[in-house]
N, C-alpha and C positions, 0 to 999 in steps of 0.2 A: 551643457548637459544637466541634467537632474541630481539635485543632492542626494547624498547617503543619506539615511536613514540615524537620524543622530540617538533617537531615546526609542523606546519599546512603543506599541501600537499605543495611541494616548485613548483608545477607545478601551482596549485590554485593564484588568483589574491584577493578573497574575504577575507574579515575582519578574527579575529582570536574569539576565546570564552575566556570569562570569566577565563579558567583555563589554556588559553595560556602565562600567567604570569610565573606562577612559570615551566611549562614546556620550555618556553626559556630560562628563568635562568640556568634549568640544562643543556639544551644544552649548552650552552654559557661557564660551567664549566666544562663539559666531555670536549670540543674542548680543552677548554685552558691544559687540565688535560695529550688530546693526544699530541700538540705541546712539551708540554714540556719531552713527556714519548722521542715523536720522534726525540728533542733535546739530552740527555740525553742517550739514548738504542739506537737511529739508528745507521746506517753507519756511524761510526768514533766519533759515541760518547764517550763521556770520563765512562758514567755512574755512577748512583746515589754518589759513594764517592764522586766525585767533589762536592755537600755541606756539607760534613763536615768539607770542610776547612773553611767553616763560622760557622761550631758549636763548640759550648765554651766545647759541652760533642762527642765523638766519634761514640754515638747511638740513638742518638732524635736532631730533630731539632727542632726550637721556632720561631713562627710566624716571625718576629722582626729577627733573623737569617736567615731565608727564603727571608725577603725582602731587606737586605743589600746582599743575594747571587743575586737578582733576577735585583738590581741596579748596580751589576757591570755584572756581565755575560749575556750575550746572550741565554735566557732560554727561546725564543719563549713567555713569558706571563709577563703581565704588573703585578707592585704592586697592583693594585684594585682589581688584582686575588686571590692573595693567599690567602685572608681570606675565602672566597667561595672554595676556592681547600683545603685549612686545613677538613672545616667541610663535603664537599663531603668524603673526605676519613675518617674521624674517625667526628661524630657528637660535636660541640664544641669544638672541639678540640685546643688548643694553642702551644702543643707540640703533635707531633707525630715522631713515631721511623722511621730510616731510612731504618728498614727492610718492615715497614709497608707502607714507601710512594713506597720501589722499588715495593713490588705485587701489589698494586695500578697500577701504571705504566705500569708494565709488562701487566697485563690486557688491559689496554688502549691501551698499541701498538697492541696484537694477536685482539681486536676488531675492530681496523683501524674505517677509517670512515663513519657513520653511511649510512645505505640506504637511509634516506631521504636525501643524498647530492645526491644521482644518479643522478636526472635531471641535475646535472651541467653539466654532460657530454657532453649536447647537446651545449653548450657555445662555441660561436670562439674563441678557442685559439688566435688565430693569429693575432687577431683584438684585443681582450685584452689584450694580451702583447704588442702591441706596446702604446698602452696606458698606461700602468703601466710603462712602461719603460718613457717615456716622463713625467709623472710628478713624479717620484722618478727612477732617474739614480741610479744603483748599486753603480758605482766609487763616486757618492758625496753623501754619505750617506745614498740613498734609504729608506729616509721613509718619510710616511704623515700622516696627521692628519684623523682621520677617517670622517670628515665630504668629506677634499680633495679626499675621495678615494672613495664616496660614490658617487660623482659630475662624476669622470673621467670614473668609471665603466658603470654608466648609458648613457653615453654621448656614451662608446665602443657600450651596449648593451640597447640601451633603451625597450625593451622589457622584461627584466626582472621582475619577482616579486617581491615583498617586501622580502619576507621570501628567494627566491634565494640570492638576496643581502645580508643579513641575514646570511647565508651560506660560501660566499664569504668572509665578514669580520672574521667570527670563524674562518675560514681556513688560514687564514694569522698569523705568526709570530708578536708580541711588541712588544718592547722594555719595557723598566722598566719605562715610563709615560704615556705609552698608545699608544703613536703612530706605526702607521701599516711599515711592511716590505711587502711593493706589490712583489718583485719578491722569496718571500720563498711560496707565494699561486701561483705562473706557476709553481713553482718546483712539488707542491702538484697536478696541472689538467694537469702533464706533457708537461707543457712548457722550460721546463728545466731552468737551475740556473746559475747563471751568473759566470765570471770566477774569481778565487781567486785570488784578489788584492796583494800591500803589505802591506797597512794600515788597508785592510779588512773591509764589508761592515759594518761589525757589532761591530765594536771597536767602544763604545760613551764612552770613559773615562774621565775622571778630569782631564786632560795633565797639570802637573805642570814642564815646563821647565828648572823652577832654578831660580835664581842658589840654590846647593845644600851645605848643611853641609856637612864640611870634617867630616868623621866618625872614631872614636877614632885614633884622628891625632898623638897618641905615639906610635902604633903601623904597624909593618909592612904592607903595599897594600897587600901583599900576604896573608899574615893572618887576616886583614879585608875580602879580598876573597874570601878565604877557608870555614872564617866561616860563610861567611851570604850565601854559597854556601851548606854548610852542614845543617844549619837549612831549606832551600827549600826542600832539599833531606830529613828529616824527616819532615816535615810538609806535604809533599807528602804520607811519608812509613804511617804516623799515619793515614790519611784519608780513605788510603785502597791500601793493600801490591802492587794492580796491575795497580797503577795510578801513572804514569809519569807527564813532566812536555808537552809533545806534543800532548799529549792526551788532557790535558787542553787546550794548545791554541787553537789546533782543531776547540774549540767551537767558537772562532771569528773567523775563514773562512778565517785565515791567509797561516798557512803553516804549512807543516810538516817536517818531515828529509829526504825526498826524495826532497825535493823541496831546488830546490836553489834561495833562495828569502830572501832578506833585508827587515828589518825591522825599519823604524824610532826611530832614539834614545831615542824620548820622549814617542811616546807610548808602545817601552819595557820598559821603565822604569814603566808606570802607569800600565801596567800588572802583575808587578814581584810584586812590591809595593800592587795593591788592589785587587790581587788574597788570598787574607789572606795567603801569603805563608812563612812568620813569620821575611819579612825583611823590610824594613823603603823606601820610599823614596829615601832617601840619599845613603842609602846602596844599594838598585839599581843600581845607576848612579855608583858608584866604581865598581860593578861588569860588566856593560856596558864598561866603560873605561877599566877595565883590558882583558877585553876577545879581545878588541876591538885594541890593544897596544896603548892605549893613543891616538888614533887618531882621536877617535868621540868626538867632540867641538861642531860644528856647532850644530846649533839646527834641520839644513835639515839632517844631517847624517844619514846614515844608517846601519845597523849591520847585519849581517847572522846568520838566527836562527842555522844552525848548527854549529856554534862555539859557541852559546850558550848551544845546548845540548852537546856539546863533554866535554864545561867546568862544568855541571851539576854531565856527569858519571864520570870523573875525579874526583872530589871531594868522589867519592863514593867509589876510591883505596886508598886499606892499608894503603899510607904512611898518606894521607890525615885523614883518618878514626883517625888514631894514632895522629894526631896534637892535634883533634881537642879533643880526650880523655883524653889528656897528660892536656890540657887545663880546662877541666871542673875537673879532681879529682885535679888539683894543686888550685883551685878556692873554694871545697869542703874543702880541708884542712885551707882555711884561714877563710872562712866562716861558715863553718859547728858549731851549737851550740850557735850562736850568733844573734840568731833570738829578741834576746831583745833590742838590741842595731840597730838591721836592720831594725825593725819598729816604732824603736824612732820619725823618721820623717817624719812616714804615719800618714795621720788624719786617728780617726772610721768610718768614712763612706766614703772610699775611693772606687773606683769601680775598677774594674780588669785592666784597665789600670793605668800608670802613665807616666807625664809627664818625660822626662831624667833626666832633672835638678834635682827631686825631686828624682828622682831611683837613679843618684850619690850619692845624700847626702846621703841616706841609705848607701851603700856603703862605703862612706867616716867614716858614723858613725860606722860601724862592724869593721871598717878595722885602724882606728884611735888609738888601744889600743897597738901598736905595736913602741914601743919609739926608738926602732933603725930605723922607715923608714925615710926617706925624703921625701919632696915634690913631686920628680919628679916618687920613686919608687911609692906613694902612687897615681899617676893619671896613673901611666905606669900599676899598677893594677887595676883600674878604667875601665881602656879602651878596658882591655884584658876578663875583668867578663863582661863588657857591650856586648861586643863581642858574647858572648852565650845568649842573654836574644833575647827573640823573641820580635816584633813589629809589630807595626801598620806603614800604608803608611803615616803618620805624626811621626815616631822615638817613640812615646809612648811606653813606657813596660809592657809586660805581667808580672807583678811582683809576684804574687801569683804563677806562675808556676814556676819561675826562683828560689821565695825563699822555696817552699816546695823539688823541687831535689837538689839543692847546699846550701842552709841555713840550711833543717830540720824542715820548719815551718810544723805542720798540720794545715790541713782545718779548715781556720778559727778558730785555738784554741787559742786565747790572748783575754785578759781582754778588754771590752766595754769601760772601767774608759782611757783617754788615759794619765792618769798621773800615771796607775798603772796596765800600760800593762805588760803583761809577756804571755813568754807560758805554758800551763797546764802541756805538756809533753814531754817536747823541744830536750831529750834526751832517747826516748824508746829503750830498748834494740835490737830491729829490726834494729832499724837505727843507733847504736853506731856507732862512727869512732873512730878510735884507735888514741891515744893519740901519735903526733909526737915529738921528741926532738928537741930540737932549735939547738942542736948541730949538728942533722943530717943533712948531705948536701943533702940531698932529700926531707925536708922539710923549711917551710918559707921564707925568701927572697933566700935565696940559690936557693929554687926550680925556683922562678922565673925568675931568671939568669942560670940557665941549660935549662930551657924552651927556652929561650929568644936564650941561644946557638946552640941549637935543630931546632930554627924556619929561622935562620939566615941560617943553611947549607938546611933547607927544601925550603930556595928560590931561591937556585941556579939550583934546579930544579922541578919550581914549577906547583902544582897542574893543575894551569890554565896557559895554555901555551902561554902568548901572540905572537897575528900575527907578531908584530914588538915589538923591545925592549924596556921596560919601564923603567926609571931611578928612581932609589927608591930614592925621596925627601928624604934630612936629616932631622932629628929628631930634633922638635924646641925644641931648649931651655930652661930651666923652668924659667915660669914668677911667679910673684904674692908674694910677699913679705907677703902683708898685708895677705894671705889665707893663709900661712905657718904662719902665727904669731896665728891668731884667731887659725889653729889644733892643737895648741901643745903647746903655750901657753897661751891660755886660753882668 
């Protein structure tokens, strides 16, 4: 059927009624509801999966996950939206499912924009683009504050209505504080859209330059690589089997693999980082430098997305797939069962992340009951388990997910008391791992020195192929006297 009538005749210049309240409210929330369907569903949208890579669960998202997606990505709608778009779609709402917000959407696109925007039609283009183009240039950011774009509009068209203007603001693209993208409303009255940058108009990220932590500096560049290269590529497959990582960028109006277009070093880095796509920061910048053969320094430099995706589906062949499995069951075998000991060093109300410092000592505490290590095997396994643990764009760990598939913990099952934590059922017969011999050489430190042999012939022809040749730093030295004294003697 035919929509209500959401705002007053947009041809009318006179006042609005008493019930024109809450019917511009929902106007104002269908608009923000179709920007983001046409974000999302249009041409070259990535679609609805892309937020689940901000949700903690794979089938509903949560208010509060909705606006950490809506602060970094380019979703056409400000955060003062989404509480208004939660309860238009499901009443009250604080979570809704992501099958529930795609028919949402879906509907909003086939209903496109309402009749009462018709009269925009009659609007000069030509005159109001050149105005929106002069107080928000595409190339330096293209955006203004809505009082700015309320000023420039009138100044194009001073003959407009209130409620036309009204129209004009809906129709425009946020950002995630409110302010307007003037040239995504010419794309919308067919003034067409500006041309794709390398920085892209819509990249507003937290650019953290550096410098950056070396990440687990005991272990090979190639296998820091691989693996913060294999958890992209499941952080991708989990959100939804048909979402790549170009389909993402997409969304900031960068570039895709047909395009031969550089990217500045510091904003791939703040994408890889705060796209939730389960790598740190730090481990960005390593993967920038390896794909890049050590030649991106500068802070101008620039990278080509497509050695970025070549190094993405590499990582997703056999030999690669097999490193990074050889890695997690030798990791299984040292930790599996030792969940008691692994959360010795978590406080009770710790939240789903943890600082590294704090996820070593876990680590160090599972892994300490082994009197033939040494110091240097004990960080050389350290760095290679840190290796598999997903992160935040500040190196923080997903520890709950890391210690329920390699430790065994269940959900949340240890004692509240934190002096007489244990788990209820630390070893159910579902989850048994077979008990290895010390004397097998396929188990315990053995393993990790056949790895370790394994990983050394995997880098002479490795996953990610650099442009130019990278010289693999020697492996420092073990320091620290006094932290080998407090492990093992007490």
């Amino acid at each position: 059927g035919a929509r209500a009538p959401l705002l007053s005749d947009p041809t009318s210049s006179g006042g609005s009624s008493s019930s024109a309240g809450p019917s511009r409210s929902r106007a104002h929330t269908e608009m923000a509801l179709l920007r983001l369907a046409q974000r999302l569903l249009g041409q070259r949208g990535p679609g609805v999966p892309t937020l689940a890579l901000f949700a903690s669960t794979p089938e509903e998202l949560r208010i509060d996950e909705m606006l950490a997606a809506v602060s970094v990505m380019p979703l056409g709608i400000s955060r003062a939206e989404v509480e208004a778009l939660f309860s238009h779609i499901r009443e009250d709402a604080e979570v809704i499912s992501l099958e529930c917000l795609a028919s949402a959407l879906e509907t909003s696109l086939s209903a496109g924009v309402p009749a009462e925007a018709a009269a925009l039609e009659r609007i000069d283009i030509g005159r109001l683009s050149a105005a929106l183009h002069r107080l928000a240039p595409p190339g330096k950011g293209g955006r203004a504050s809505p009082q700015q774009f309320r000023v420039t509009v009138m100044q194009a068209e001073p003959f407009l209505t209130r409620d036309q203007l009204e129209w004009l603001i809906m129709l425009t693209d946020q950002d995630g504080e409110g302010r307007l993208l003037p040239w995504t409303l010419l794309g919308r009255l067919g003034g067409g859209t500006p041309p794709t940058t390398a920085t892209g108009a819509s990249v507003q990220l937290r650019l953290a330059p550096g410098p950056h932590v070396r990440v687990a500096p005991h272990a090979p560049r190639s296998l820091v690589v691989t693996a913060a290269l294999a958890r992209i590529r499941s952080r991708l497959s989990t959100a939804g089997p048909t979402l790549d990582l170009e389909r993402v960028l997409g969304l900031f109006d960068i570039a895709t693999w047909d395009d031969d277009i550089a990217v500045k070093r510091e904003v791939l880095i703040a994408l890889l980082s705060q796209l939730r796509l389960g790598v740190s920061a730090s481990e960005a910048n390593e993967v920038v430098e390896y794909i890049s053969g050590g030649r991106v320094g500068a802070s101008d430099g620039s990278v080509p997305l497509r050695s970025l995706y070549a190094a993405v589906h590499r990582a997703g062949e056999p030999e690669a797939e097999l490193l990074v499995k050889q890695l997690r069951e030798l990791a299984v075998q040292r930790l599996w069962g030792r969940g008691a000991a692994f959360l010795s060093g978590i406080s009770s109300d710790c939240g789903e992340w943890l600082p590294e410092a704090d996820f070593r000592r876990c680590l160090s505490a599972a892994l300490q009951d082994d009197p033939l290590a040494t110091l240097a095997m004990a960080e050389d396994e350290e760095d290679r388990m840190l290796l598999l643990a997903e992160k935040d764009a500040a190196g923080d760990v997903r520890w709950k997910v890391f210690g329920k598939e390699l430790v065994g913990l269940e959900d949340d099952e240890w004692a509240a008391d934190r002096g007489d934590r244990q788990l209820r059922s630390p070893m159910s017969p579902s989850r048994q791992q077979p008990r290895i011999d010390a004397r097998d050489p396929t188990g315990t430190q053995q393993s990790w020195r056949s790895m370790k042999t394994a990983q050394a012939a995997f880098t002479q022809r490795s996953v990610v192929t650099p442009l130019a040749q990278v010289t693999e730093p020697a492996t420092p030295r073990p320091r620290g006297f006094c932290r080998c004294r407090r492990k093992y003697v007490g």
